[in-house]
N, C-alpha and C positions, 0 to 999 in steps of 0.2 A: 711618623712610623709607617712601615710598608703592610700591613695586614691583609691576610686571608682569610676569606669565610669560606667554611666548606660545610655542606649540607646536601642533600640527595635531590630535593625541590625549593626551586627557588622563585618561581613562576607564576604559582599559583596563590592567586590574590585568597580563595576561604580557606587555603592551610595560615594559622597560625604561627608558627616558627619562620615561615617562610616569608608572613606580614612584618612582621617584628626585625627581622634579619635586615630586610632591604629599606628598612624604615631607619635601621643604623645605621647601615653601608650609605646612605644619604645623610646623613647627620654627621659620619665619622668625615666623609668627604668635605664636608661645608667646613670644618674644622682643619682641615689644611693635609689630612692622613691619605696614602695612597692606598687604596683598598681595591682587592681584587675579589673576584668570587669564581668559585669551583662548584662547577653543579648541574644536572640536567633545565633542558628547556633551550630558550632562542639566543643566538648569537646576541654580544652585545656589548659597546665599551666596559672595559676594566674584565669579563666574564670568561672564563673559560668553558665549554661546555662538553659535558661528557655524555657517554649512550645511556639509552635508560637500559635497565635488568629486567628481566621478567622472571616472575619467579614459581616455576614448576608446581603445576597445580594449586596454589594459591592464588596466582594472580588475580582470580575476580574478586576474590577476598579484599586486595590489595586497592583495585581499583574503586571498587564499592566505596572505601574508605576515603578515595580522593589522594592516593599519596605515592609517588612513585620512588623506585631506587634507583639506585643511581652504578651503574657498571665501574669497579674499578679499572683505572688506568694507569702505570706507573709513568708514559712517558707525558700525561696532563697531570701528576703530583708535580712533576719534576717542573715543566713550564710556569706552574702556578706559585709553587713557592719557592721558587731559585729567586733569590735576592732578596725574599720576604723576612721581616725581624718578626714576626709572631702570627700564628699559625690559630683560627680559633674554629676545632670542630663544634656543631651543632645536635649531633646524634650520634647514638651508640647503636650505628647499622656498618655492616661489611665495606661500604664506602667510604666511610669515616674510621673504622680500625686500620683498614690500609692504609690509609692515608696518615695515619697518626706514625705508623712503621715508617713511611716514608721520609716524614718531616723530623721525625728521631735520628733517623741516620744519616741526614742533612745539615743537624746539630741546629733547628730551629725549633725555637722557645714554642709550646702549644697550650692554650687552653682549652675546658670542653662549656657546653651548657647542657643541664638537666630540663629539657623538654620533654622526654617522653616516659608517662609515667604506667608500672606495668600494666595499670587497669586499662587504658587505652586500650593493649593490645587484649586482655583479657576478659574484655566484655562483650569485645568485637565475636568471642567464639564461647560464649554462656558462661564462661569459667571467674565474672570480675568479684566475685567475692570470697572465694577462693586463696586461703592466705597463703597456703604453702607454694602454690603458682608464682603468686606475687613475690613471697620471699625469694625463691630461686630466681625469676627476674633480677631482681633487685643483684643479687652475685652474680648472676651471668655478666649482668651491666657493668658491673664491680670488675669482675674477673680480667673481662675483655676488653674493656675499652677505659673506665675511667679511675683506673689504679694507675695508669699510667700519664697524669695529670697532679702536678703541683696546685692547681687550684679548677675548683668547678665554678661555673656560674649557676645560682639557681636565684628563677624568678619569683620565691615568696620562703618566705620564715617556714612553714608549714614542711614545705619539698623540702628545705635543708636540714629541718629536722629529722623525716624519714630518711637524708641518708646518713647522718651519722649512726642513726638506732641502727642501721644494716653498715655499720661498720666501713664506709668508705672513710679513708685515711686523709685525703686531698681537703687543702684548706677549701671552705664553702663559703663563696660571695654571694648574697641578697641581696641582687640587681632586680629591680622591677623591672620589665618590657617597656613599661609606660604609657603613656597616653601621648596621641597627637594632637597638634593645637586644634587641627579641624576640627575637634569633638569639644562642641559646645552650646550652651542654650542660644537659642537664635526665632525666630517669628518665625512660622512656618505657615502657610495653608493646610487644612487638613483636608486630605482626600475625600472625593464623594463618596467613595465607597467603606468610609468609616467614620462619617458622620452619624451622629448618636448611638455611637458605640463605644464603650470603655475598652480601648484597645492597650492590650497586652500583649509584650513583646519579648521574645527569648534569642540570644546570638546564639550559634554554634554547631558544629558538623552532630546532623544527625545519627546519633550513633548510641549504644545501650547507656554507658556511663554518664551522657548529657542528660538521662530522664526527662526526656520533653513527654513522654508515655505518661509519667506523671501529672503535670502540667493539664494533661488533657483530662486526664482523669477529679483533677480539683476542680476543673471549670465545672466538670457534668453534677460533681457535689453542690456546689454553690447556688444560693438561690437568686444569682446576678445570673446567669449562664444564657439568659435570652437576650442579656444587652452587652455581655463581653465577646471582641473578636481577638481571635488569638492569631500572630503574624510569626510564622517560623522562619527568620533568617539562617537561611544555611542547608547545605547539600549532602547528605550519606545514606548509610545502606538502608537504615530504620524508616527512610521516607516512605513506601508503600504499607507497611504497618502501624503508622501515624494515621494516614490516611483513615485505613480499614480503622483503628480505634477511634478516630471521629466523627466518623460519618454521623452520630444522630447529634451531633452539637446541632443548636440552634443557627448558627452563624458558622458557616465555614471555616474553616482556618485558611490562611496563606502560606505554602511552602515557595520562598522563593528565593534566591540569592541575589545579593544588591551590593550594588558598587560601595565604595568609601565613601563618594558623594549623595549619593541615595541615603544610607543607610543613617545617617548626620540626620538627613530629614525626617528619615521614619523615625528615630529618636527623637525628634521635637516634635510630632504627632503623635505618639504616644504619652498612655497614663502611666504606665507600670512597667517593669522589667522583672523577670524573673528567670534566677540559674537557680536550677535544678540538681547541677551535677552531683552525683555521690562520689567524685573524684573529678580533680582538677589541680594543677599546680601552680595558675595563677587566676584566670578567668579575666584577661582583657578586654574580654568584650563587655561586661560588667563594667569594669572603669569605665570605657566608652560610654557608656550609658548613664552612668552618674553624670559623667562629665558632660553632658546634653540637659541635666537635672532631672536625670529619669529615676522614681525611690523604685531601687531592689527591693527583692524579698529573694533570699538567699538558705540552700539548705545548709544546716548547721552540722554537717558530715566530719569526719576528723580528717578525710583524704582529701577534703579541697581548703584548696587557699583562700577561696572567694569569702568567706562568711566574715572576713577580718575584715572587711571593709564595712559590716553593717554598723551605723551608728546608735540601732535601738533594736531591742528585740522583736517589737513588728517587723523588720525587717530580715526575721530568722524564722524558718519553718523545719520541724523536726526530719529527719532526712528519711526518704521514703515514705512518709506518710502524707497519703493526698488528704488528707482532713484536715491536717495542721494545715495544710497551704489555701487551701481553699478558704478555712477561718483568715488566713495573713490577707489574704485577697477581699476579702470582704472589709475588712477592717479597713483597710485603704478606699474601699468605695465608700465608705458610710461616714471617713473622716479627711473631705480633701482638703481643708482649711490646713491641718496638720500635715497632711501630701503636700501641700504648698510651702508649706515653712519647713519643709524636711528636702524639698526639691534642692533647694537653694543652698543647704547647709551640707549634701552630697555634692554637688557643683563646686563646692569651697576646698571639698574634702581633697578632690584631684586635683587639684590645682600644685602641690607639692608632687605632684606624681609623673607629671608632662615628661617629656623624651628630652627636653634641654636639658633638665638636671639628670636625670639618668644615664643618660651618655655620657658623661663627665664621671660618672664611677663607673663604665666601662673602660674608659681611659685610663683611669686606675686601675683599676683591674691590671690591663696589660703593663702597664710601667715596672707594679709588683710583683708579677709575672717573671717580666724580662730581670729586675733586679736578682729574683730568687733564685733562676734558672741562671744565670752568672757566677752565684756565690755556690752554689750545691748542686748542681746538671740535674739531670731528670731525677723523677722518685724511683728506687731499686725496686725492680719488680724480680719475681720470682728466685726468691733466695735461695741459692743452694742450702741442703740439708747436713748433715755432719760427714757423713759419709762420702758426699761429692768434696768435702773439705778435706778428709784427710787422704781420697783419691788425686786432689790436685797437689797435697805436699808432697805425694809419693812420683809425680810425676816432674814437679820439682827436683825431688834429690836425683833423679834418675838423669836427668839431662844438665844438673848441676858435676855429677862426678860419672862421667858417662863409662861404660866399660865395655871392652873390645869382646864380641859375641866369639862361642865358637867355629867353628869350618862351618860344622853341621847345619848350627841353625842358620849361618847366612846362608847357608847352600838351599835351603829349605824355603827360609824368606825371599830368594830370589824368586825362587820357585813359583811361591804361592801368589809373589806379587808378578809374574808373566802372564799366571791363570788367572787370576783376577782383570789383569789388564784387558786378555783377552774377553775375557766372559761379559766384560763391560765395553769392548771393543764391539761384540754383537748386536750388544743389548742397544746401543747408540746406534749403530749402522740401519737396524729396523726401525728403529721409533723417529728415529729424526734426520737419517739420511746422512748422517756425519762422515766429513770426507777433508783430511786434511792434508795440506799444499806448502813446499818447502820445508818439509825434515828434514833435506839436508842439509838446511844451516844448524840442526844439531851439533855436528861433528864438528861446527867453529869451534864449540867449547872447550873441544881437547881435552876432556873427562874431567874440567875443572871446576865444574858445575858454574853457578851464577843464579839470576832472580829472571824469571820467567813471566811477563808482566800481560795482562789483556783486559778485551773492555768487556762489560760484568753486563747483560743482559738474557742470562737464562736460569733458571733454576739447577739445570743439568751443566752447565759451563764448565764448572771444576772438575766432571767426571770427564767434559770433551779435552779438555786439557792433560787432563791424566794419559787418557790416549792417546793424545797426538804426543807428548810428551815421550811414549812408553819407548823403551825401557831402563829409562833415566830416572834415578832416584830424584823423587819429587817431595815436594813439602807444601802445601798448600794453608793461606791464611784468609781466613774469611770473620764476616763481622759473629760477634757472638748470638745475635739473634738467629742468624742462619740454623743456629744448635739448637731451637727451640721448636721447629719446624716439626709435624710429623713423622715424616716418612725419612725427608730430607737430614735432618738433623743426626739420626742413627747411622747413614749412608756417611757424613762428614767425619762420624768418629771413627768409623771402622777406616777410611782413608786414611787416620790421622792428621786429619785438618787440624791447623791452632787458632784459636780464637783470638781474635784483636782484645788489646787490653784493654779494663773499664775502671780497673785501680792504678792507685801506683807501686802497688807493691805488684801487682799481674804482670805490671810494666816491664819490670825488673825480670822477671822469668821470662819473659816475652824474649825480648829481648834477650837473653843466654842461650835461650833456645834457637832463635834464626841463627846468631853466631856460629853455634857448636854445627849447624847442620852446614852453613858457608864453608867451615872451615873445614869439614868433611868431602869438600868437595860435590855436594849434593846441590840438585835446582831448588830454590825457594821459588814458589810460585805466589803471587802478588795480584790482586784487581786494586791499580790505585785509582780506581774512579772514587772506591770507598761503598759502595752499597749498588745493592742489584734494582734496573730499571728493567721491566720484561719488556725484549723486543725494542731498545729503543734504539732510534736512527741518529746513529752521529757521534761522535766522542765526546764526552765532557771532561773536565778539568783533572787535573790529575794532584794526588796528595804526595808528600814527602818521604813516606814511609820506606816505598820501596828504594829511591835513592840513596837515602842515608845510610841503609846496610851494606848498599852496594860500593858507596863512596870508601865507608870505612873498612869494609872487608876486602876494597880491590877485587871487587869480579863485576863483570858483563853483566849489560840488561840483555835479554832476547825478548825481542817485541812479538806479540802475538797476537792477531784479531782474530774474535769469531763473528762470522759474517750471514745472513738470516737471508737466502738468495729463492728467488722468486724468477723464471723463465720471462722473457722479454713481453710476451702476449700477457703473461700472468696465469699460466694454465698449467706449468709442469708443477706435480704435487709427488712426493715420496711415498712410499706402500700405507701409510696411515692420514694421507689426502693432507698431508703437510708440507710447506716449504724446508728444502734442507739446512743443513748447518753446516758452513764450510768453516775450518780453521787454518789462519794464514799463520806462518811463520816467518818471521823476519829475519838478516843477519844481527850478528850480535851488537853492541854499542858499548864498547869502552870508556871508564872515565877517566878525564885529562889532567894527568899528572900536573901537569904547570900552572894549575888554578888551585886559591883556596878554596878549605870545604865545602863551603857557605856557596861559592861562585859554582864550584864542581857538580855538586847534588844541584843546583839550577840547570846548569849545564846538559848535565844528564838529560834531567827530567823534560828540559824544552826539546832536545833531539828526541828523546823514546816516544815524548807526543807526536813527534812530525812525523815518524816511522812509524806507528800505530795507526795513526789517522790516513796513512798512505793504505796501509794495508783495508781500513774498513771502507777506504774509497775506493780500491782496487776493480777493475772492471770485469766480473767473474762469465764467460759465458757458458751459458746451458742449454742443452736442448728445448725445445718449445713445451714437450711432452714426454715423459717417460713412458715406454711399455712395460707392462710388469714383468718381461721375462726375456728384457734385452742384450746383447751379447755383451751391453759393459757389466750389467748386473750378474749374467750368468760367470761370468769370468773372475767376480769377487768372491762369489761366492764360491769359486773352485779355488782360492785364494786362501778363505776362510779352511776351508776341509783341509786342503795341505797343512795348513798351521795345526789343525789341530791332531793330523797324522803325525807330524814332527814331535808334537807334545807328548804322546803315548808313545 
C-alpha cells in the first residue's frame, strides 16, 4: 500500500504521537508499504515538510507544551497524497481538517487516530476537571474533524469507550502503540549518583494532568523520603513549579530528558515507576517500563488507560490522593522479594504488546478501511434538514419542466445580473487586481453558448470567471463542499452555482440541469481539475465531466486559465500588497465529429489540456512596481465611472 501520515510534529522525539507515528512509518516500511509523511520539522526521504503556524497570542502556551502546528498547504496536500491508496490523519488540528477536505476531494480512502484527549488541553489552562469543557471538546472533535472518518484508531479500551459515550458514530479500533523491542530487562551499572538510593521513576511531559505535583508530594508523606530519589523524565511547562514544590526533599529530584537509549538504562536502574496521570489514553511510557521490569504503581482515575495494565492492586493508588500513593510506595520498599516476582511477571505482561503484532492490526485497519470505503464512500456528514429536501424537489420540478419568463422579468434579470456583474467587477479589481486577457474569443461562440473550462486555485475563481465571462449567461458547477463554507458558500447560491452530484438520484437532476442550460444556449462553467488547490503552480489532470456534456450536447469547450502573476524582481504588489489575478481566455475547441464518443470526449479533453496549460504557462509581463495612482490605474478607473454613468 502507498500510505500517508499526516500530523502537525513529527520530529520531536518527547512528543508521543510523534514517537509512536515514526516507530510505524519504520515498521510499516520494513513490511514492504510505501509511506510518506506530511508534517513540520527537517527535510527528509519519503517527508514532505510544511511551515510551522504560530498562533496569536497563545503561542507560549503552545511552546511551553512542546508542540508545534503545522501551517496548512493545499499545493503539499496535493504532492503528498497524489497516488496515495490511504490517507491516515493523526490529530484533530486545522492541519489535519484541511487536509482531510483535501484527501476527500481526491477521493482517497482516510483514517484518523484519537491521540488527544480534551484534558490535555484543559489542564494545560486550570480548567481539566471541568466536564462541560471537556464534553464540548469531545463535539468540537466530533463536529470537525472525526465524523468524517469511517473508522478511528484508538490506542486503549478506556478512549474508545469515551468516544462512543459522546456519541462518535465512526467504527473504533483498539490499536495499542506498543512497545519497542529496545525496552527490556538487561544488566545495567547503576549510577553514582544513585547509589543507595531507592530510585523512583516517572515518564512524561510535564504538565497539570501528568500529576508529578503529586508524586512529590507522596515522597514528602513517606517515612522512606530520605532514601528515595525521584528522576523526572521529560520536558513542559510545570518544570519550574516541580522544582519550587521540591526543594525541601531530602534528595533532589532530576528533571531531565533522555534519549531512547538512555532512558532503557535509567529503566534498569530503577526500583519503581510510577504514572500519576488523572487522564491519559494510553500511557506508553508505562509499557516501556514494565517492559524493562520496572512494578508500576498506577492511579486508578476513570480518564486513563494506564491502570488496565496493573496486575495487583499494590500497584493502584486512589487518584489524587498523595497518601494512597505514598502507602503503594512504601509497600514496595518493605516487600522487594514480591517487587521481584512481580518484576518478571509485568516483563511477561508486555511481551504480547510489542510493535511487531501491533502493526499487523494497523494493517488491518487500513485494508478494512480501504474495503469499506469501496463498498459505501465516505460517512454522510451534515445532512440536509426537510426543508433543504423539499427546496431541492422544487428546484427539481423547476428545471425539469422549465417555463418561458416574461419580457419583464428577463428585462429585469438582465439588469440585475449587469449590476451584479459589475459590483463584483469592482470588488475583484481592488482586492485582487483582476484583469482579464482575450474576451474576444467570446464572440467565437456565436451566442451559442458552450462549457467554459479553468484551473481551480482560488476561493474567489468562480466570481473571476463570472467577470471575465460577463455578460454571457453563465452556469457555474462547483464541488458541494464548496456550499458548506462560510462566507463563500451563501456567495455560490446567490450566483446559482450547482453542486456536483453525491447521489444517484442528484445524479439525474444534475444532469437535466446542465442539459436544459446547453440547450439554452447558455455557458456552463466547469473546473475539471475537480477540487480547489490555493495558489497552486501547474495544471493537474483533468476529469470527464465537462467533456461529456460537451460531446453530447455538440458545443465548444473555451479554455480558460487564471494566472497568480508576480513582477520579474518579485516586488510589484496590487493596492492590498498582493500579487494580481490575471484571467486568460483561450479560442474555443470543437468536438470531432468523425470519432466515437468514448474517442471524442478523450479527444477533447487532451486538446482543452494543452490549450489551458498553454495559457497558465503563458509569459505575462508586468511592470517591476505599481504606483498607486498610475495613468494605467487612473484610466480604469475613469472606465469604471463611465460604466456606471451608462448604468444610471
Amino acid at each position: 500500500m502507498k500510505i500517508v501520515h499526516v500530523l502537525d510534529l513529527y520530529d520531536q522525539p518527547y512528543n508521543g504521537v510523534a514517537t509512536a507515528t515514526k516507530r510505524n512509518v519504520k515498521l510499516l516500511q520494513d513490511l514492504g508499504h510505501e509511506v510518506r509523511i506530511l508534517s513540520t520539522g527537517e527535510p527528509a526521504t519519503d517527508k514532505i515538510v510544511v511551515d510551522k503556524f504560530s498562533l496569536p497570542f497563545f503561542q507560549h502556551l503552545v511552546d511551553a507544551q512542546g508542540f508545534t502546528f503545522a501551517k496548512p498547504d493545499d499545493s503539499k496536500y496535493f504532492a503528498a497524497f497524489n497516488g496515495a491508496d490511504i490517507v491516515h490523519f493523526h490529530l484533530p488540528t486545522p492541519f489535519c481538517i484541511e487536509g482531510e477536505k483535501i484527501a476527500r476531494q481526491m477521493g482517497i480512502t482516510t483514517v484518523s487516530s484519537f491521540h488527544l484527549q480534551p484534558q490535555n488541553i484543559t489542564y494545560s489552562i486550570g480548567l481539566g476537571t471541568n466536564d462541560k469543557i471537556n464534553d464540548r471538546l469531545y463535539s468540537d472533535f466530533r463536529k470537525h474533524f472525526y465524523s468524517k472518518f469511517n473508522y478511528i484508531h484508538a490506542p486503549s479500551r478506556m478512549i474508545a469507550n469515551q468516544l462512543i459515550a459522546h456519541d462518535y458514530k465512526a467504527e473504533v479500533r483498539v490499536i495499542s502503540n506498543g512497545v519497542s523491542n529496545i525496552f527490556k530487562p538487561m544488566q545495567v551499572e547503576r549510577a553514582k549518583q544513585f547509589e543507595d538510593k531507592f530510585l523512583i521513576l516517572t515518564v512524561g511531559r510535564l504538565s497539570g494532568e501528568k500529576r508529578q505535583d503529586l508524586v512529590i508530594e507522596a515522597v514528602k508523606q513517606s517515612k522512606y523520603q530520605d532514601k528515595i530519589q525521584l528522576v523526572f523524565a521529560g520536558q513542559g511547562p510545570e518544570r519550574e513549579n516541580l522544582e519550587e514544590l521540591s526543594k525541601n526533599l531530602t534528595n533532589k529530584p532530576v528533571f531531565d530528558f533522555y534519549s531512547q537509549e538512555d532512558l532503557v538504562k535509567l529503566m534498569n536502574q530503577a526500583d519503581l515507576y510510577i504514572h500519576a496521570s488523572d487522564a491519559e489514553i494510553e500511557g506508553i511510557s508505562c509499557l516501556e517500563a514494565m517492559a524493562c521490569g520496572l512494578v508500576p504503581i498506577i492511579s486508578d482515575s476513570k480518564l486513563s488507560a494506564t491502570n488496565n495494565f496493573s496486575l495487583t492492586e499494590n500497584s493502584l493508588f486512589t487518584a489524587g490522593n498523595a497518601n494512597s500513593l505514598a502507602e503503594k510506595i512504601e509497600y514496595w520498599i518493605d516487600n522487594p522479594a514480591e517487587k521481584a516476582s512481580y518484576s518478571k511477571k509485568y516483563a511477561e505482561k508486555t511481551d504480547g504488546m510489542r510493535v511487531e503484532n501491533t502493526i499487523q492490526d494497523l494493517v488491518k485497519l487500513y485494508q478494512d478501511a480501504l474495503r469499506k470505503q469501496k463498498k459505501y464512500g465516505y460517512p454522510k456528514i451534515d445532512e440536509p434538514h426537510h426543508q433543504d429536501k423539499i427546496k431541492a424537489q422544487k428546484e427539481k420540478k423547476k428545471f425539469a419542466k422549465p417555463r418561458l419568463p416574461g419580457k419583464i422579468r428577463v428585462f429585469f434579470t438582465r439588469q440585475a445580473k449587469k449590476f451584479i456583474s459589475f459590483i463584483a467587477y469592482v470588488i475583484l479589481f481592488i482586492l485582487y487586481g483582476v484583469k482579464v486577457k482575450g474576451r474576444k474569443n467570446l464572440a467565437l461562440l456565436d451566442n451559442e453558448g458552450g462549457i467554459s473550462i479553468m484551473n481551480h486555485i482560488h476561493n474567489m475563481d468562480s466570481s473571476m470567471a463570472a467577470v471575465a465571462l460577463s455578460p454571457e449567461n453563465v452556469t457555474f458547477v462547483s464541488t458541494s463542499a464548496n456550499f458548506k463554507l462560510p462566507v463563500i458558500g451563501k456567495i455560490l447560491k446567490l450566483l446559482g452555482v450547482i453542486p456536483t452530484p453525491s447521489t444517484y438520484s442528484s445524479a439525474k437532476d444534475f444532469v437535466q440541469v446542465i442539459q436544459h442550460k446547453l440547450k439554452k444556449n447558455n455557458i456552463v462553467h466547469f473546473f475539471p481539475e475537480g477540487y480547489l488547490l490555493k495558489n497552486f503552480q501547474g495544471l493537474r489532470d483533468f476529469r470527464n465531466g465537462a467533456f461529456y456534456f460537451a460531446i453530447k450536447e455538440n458545443k465548444a469547450i473555451l479554455p480558460m486559465a487564471i494566472r497568480l502573476v508576480k513582477s520579474r524582481k518579485g516586488k510589484q504588489r496590487w493596492l492590498t500588497g498582493k500579487p494580481r489575478y490575471f484571467i486568460l481566455i483561450g479560442e474555443p475547441l470543437y468536438p470531432n465529429p468523425n470519432l466515437s464518443r468514448k474517442c471524442a470526449i478523450e479527444d477533447l479533453k487532451r486538446r482543452s489540456y494543452k490549450s489551458v496549460n498553454s495559457l497558465v504557462n503563458e509569459e505575462i509581463e508586468v511592470a517591476d512596481r505599481f504606483i498607486t495612482f498610475d495613468l494605467t490605474r487612473i484610466a480604469a478607473f475613469i472606465a469604471v465611472i463611465d460604466k456606471v454613468r451608462t448604468l444610471l
